[in-house]
N, C-alpha and C positions, 0 to 999 in steps of 0.2 A: 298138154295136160288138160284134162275135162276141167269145166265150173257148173254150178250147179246151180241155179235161181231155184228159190225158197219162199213162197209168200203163203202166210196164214191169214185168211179171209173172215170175214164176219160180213154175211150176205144180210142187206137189211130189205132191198128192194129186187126180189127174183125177175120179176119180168123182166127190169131194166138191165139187170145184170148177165141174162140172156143175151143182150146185143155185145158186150166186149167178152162173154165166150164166145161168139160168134166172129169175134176181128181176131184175138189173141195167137190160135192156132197158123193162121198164117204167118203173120209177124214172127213167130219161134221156129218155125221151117226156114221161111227165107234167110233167117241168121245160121243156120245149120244144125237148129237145136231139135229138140225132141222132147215130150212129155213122159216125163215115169210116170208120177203121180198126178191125178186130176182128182180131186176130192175121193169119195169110198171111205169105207171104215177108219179108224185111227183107234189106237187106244194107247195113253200115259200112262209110261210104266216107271217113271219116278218124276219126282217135282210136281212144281205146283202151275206149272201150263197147262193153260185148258185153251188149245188151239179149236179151232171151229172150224176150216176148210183147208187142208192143205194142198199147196200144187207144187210141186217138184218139176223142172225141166231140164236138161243134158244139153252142156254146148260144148264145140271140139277146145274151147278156151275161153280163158277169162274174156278176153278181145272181143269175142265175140258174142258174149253174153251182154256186153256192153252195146257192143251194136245193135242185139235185139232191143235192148232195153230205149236206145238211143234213136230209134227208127223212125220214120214218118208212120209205118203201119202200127208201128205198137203206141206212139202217141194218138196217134185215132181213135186205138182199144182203149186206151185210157181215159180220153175225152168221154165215151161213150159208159164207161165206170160211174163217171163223178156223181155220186149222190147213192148210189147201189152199196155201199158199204157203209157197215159201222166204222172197221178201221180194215184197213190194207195195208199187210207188213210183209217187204220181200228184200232179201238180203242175195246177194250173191258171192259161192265163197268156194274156191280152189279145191278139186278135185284133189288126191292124195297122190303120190308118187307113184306111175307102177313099180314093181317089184320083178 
């Protein structure tokens, strides 16, 4: 069954946060995942979230979104983050049953 990593961004430092878009893409391939969403429009259509970057990624399972998450590359991306965000929120959460 898919999972789906979830993070809403709030970019404070662009240039620096140039370099962990630059490591992340690898680290989500080599766990078998894939990007839906990479920032682009958004708009709220109820509540009171006011998300600022969304990034959506596909993995064949939860296992493995953990592994992305868990990786030496994607710990690199994330080294290369620190200080480039307001706040960085990413949840990971089970794809639905197919039918």
């Amino acid at each position: 069954m898919p999972a789906y990593v979830i993070a809403d961004v709030k970019v404070s430092d662009p240039e620096r946060y140039k370099e962990y878009m630059a490591l992340s893409p690898a680290a989500i391939e080599a766990a078998g995942g894939r990007f839906l969403v990479r920032g682009g429009a958004h708009e709220v259509l109820e509540g009171n979230w006011q998300p600022s970057r969304l990034v959506m990624a596909e993995f064949p399972d939860m296992a493995a979104a953990r592994a992305f998450y868990d990786s030496a590359q994607y710990r690199a991306a994330r080294a290369k983050r620190a200080g480039a965000t307001e706040y960085f929120h990413m949840v990971v959460v089970q794809g639905a049953e197919p039918k």
